[in-house]
Every structure is written in C-alpha cells, then in structure tokens.
ROLOSE-378144 format. One record per residue (C-alpha): residue number from 0; x negated, y negated, z; residue in three letters. Coordinates in Angstrom, 3 decimals. Layout:
BEGIN
<nuba><num>NUM</num><east>X</east><north>Y</north><up>Z</up><residu>ALA</residu></nuba>
...
This chain:
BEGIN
<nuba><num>0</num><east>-44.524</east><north>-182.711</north><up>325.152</up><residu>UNK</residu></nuba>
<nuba><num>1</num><east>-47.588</east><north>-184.459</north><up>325.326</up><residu>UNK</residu></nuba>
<nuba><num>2</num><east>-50.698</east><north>-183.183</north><up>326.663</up><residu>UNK</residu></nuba>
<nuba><num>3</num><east>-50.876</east><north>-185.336</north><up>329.999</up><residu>UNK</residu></nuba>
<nuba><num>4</num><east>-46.826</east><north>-183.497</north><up>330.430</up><residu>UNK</residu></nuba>
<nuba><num>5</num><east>-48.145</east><north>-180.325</north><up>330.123</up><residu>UNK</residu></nuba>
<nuba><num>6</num><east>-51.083</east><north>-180.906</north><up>332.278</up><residu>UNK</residu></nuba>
<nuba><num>7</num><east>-49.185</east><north>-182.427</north><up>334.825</up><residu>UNK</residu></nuba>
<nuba><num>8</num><east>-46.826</east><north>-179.841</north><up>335.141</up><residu>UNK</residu></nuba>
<nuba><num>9</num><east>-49.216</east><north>-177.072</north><up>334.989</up><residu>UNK</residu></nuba>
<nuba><num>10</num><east>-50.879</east><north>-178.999</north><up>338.071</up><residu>UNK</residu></nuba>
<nuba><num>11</num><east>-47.457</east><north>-179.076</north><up>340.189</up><residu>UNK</residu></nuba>
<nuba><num>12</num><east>-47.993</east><north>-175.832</north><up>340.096</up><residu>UNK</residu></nuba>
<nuba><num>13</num><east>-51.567</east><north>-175.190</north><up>341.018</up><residu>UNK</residu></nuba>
<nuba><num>14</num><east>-51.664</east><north>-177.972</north><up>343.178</up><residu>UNK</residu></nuba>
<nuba><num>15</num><east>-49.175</east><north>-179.007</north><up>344.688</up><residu>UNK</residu></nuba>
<nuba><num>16</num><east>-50.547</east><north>-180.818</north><up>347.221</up><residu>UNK</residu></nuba>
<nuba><num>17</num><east>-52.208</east><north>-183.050</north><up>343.990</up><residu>UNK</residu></nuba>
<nuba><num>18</num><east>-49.144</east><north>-184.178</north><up>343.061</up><residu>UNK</residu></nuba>
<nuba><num>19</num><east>-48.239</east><north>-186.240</north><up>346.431</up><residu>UNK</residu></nuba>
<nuba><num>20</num><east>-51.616</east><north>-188.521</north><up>345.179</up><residu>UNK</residu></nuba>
<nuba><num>21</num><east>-50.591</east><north>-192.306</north><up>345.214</up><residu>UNK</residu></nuba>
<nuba><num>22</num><east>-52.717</east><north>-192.209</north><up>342.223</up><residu>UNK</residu></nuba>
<nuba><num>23</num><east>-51.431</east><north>-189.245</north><up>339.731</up><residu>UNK</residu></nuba>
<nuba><num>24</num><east>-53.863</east><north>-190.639</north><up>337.362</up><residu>UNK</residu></nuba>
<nuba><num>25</num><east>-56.549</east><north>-190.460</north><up>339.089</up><residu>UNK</residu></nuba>
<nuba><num>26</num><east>-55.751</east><north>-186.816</north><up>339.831</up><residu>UNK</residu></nuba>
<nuba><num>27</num><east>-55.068</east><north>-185.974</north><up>336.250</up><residu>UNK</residu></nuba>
<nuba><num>28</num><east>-58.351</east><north>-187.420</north><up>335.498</up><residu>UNK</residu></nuba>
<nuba><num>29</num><east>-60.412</east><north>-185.628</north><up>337.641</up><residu>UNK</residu></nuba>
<nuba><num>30</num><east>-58.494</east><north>-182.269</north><up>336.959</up><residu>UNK</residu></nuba>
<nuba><num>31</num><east>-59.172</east><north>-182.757</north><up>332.854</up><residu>UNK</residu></nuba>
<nuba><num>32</num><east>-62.977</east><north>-183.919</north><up>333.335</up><residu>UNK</residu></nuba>
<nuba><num>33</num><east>-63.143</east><north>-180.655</north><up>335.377</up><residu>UNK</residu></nuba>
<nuba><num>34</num><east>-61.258</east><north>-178.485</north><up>332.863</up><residu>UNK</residu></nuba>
<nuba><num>35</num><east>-63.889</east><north>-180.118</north><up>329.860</up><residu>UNK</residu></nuba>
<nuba><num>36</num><east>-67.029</east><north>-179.525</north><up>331.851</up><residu>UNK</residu></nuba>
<nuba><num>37</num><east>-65.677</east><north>-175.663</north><up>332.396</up><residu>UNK</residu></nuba>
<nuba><num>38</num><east>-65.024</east><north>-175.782</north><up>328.610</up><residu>UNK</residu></nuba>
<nuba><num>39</num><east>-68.683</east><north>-176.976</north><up>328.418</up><residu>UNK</residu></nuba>
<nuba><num>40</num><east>-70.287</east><north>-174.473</north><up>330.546</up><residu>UNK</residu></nuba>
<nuba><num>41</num><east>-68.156</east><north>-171.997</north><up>328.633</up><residu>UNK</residu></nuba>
<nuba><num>42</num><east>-69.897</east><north>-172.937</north><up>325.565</up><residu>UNK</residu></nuba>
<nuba><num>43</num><east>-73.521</east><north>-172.804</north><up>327.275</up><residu>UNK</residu></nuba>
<nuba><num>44</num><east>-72.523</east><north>-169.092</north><up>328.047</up><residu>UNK</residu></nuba>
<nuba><num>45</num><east>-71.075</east><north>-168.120</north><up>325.312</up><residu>UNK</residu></nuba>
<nuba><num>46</num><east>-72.147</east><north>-170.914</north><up>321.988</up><residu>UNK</residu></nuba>
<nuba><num>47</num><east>-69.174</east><north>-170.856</north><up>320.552</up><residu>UNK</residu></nuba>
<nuba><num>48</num><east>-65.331</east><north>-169.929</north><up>321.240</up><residu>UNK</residu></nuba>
<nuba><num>49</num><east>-61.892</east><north>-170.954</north><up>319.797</up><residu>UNK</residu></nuba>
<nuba><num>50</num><east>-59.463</east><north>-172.638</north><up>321.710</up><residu>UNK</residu></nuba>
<nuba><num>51</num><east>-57.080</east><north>-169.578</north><up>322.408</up><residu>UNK</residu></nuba>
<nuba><num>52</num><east>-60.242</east><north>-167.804</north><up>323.547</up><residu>UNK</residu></nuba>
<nuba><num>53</num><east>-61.063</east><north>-170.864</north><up>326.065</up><residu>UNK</residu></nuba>
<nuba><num>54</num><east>-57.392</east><north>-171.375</north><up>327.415</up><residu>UNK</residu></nuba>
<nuba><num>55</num><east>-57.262</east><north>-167.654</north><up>328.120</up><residu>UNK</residu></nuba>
<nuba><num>56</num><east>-60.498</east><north>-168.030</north><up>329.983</up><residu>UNK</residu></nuba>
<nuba><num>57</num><east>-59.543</east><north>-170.941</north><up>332.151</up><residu>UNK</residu></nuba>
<nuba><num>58</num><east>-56.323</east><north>-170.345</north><up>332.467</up><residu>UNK</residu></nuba>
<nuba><num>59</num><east>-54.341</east><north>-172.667</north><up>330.582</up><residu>UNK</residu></nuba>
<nuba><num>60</num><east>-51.993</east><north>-173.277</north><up>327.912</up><residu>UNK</residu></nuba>
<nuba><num>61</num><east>-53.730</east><north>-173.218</north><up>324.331</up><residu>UNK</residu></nuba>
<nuba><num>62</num><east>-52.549</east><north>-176.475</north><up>323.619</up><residu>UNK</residu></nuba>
<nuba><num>63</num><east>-54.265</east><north>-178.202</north><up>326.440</up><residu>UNK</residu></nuba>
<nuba><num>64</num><east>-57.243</east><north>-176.960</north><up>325.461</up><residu>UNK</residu></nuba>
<nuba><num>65</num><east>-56.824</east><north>-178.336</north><up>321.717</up><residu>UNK</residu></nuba>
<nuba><num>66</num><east>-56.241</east><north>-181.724</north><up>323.681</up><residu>UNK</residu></nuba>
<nuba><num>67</num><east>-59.593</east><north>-181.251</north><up>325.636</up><residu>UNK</residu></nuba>
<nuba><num>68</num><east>-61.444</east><north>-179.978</north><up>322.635</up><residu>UNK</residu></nuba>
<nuba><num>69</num><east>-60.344</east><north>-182.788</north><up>320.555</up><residu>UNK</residu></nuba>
<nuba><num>70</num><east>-61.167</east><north>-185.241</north><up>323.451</up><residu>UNK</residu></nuba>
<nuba><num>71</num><east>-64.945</east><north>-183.703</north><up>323.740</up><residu>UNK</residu></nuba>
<nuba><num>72</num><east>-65.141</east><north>-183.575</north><up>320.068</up><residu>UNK</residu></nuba>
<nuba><num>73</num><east>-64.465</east><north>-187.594</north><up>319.680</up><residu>UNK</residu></nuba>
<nuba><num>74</num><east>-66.974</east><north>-188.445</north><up>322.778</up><residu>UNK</residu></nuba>
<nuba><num>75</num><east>-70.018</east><north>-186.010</north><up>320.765</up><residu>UNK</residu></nuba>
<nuba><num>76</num><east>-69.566</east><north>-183.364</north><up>323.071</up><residu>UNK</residu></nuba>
<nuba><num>77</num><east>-68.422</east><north>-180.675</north><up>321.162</up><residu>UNK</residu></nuba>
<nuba><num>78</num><east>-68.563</east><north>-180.120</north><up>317.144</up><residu>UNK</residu></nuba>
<nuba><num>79</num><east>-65.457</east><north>-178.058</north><up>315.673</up><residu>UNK</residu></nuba>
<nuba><num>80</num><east>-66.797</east><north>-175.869</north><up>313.228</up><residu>UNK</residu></nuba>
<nuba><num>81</num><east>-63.508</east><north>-173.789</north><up>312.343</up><residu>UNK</residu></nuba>
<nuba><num>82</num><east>-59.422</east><north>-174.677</north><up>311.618</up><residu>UNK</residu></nuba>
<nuba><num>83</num><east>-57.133</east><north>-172.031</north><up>310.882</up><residu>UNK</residu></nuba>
<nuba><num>84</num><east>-53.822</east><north>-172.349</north><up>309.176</up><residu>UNK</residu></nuba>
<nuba><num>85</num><east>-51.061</east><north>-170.892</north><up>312.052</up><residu>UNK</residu></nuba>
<nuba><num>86</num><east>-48.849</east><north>-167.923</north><up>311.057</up><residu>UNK</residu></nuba>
C-alpha cells in the first residue's frame, strides 16, 4: 500500500481517538510533520542513520520512514548519502 495506508493504519492503532477527526488529513499531516522533525532531531543526535535504524527508533514500519526520508530529502532537509541493493 501506499505510504499515507500504512500511516493511517498504524495511527488507528496508536490513536484511536485521531481517527474520529472530521479532517483525517489534517491529522495525518500533523502526525508525519511530527514523525520528520523526530527523524530530524534523530539526526542532530546521532549525524547520520539508515532508515531501518530510524523506524526501529521511532517506532514504525521501515517503509514509512523511506517515505519521510524521501519527503525531507526533496524539501533540502535531509541528504541521502547511502542505497543498498535488498537481499
């Protein structure tokens, strides 16, 4: 699925109350800016981390955190440095 599925699904069950929003948007958007500035601080902390190592740190899929990291890259935010092939 796409990221905004997983997201929002991963949010029904953190928040459940979230999910009764009139605006789901609105809620998705605030819950992804406040996953990328964690990713940010992360990377103030730490300089550098992969994606596995920042999903396992806040607590979310690794594939939402590609999504995030790929969103931060295209605004400047963040420069990728790294790819690995998958095995």
């Amino acid at each position: 699925g796409s990221m905004m599925q997983s997201c929002m699904e991963m949010m029904r069950r953190r928040m459940p109350a979230a999910t009764h929003d009139k605006d789901i948007q609105a809620v998705f958007d605030r819950w992804s800016k406040d996953l990328e500035q964690k990713i940010l601080d992360l990377l103030d902390k730490q300089g550098s981390a992969g994606p596995a190592a920042i999903a396992s740190a806040l607590g979310i899929p690794e594939d939402v955190a590609v999504s995030l990291l790929h969103r931060l890259a295209l605004e400047g935010k963040v420069r990728i440095g790294s790819v690995e092939k998958t095995k």
